[in-house]
N, C-alpha and C positions, 0 to 999 in steps of 0.2 A: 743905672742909667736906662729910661726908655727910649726906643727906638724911635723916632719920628716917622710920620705916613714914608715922607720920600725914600728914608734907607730901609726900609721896611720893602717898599716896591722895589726898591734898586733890588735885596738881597733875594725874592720872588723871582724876580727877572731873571736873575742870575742863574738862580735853582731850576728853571724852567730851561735855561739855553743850555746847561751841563745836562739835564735828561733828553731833550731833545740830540744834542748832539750823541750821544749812548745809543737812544733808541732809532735813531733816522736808517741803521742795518736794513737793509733788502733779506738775510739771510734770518737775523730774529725776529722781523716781520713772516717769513712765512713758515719761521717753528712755531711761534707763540700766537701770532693772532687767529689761527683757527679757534684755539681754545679759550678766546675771550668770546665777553658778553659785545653785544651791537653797542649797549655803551660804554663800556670800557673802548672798545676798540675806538669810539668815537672821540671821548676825550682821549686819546693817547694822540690821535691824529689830530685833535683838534691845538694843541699844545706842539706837536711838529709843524702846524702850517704856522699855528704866528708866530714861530722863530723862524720862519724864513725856510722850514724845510717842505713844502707841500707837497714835490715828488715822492717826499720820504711818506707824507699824511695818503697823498692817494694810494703809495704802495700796501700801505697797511689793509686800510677799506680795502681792496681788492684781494690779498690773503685770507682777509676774513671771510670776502664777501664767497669764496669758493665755496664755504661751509652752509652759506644762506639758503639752502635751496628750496623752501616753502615759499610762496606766494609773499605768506605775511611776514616775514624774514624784513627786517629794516634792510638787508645791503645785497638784498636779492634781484639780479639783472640791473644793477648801478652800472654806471660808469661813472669808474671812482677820482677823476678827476671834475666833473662836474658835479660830485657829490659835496666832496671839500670845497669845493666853488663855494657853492650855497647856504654856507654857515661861517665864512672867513670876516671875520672881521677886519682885517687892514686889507 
């Protein structure tokens, strides 16, 4: 049996709200995202703001963004809630 589009995006949704809910930690925000890339760390965040966690998405950017500290750094001198601002879809 195939999936239809709808259960197909239900069971996405779902997979999306179980990592989000995982990853939304304050504490493996600031072990692990120094040691991502600006976009990993951006889709991790970008995947916590549209489930509803965007404190969790700007915590991340700003874990990261301590490591950014060249000029041409993407999350260097951000302020990470208007950064998540700026690319949120809902």
């Amino acid at each position: 049996m195939t999936a239809t589009a709808n259960e197909r995006l239900s069971a996405v949704t779902a997979a999306a709200v179980v990592f989000a809910d995982t990853f939304e930690s304050g504490l493996t925000a600031e072990h692990v995202a120094p040691s991502l890339t600006c976009a990993e760390v951006d889709a991790l965040s970008a995947v916590l703001a549209e489930t509803g966690h965007r404190e969790a998405a700007a915590r991340w950017i700003a874990a990261h963004g301590g490591q950014d500290d060249e000029e041409c750094d993407t999350h260097h001198e951000v302020d990470p809630d208007e950064y998540v601002a700026t690319w949120l879809i809902s």
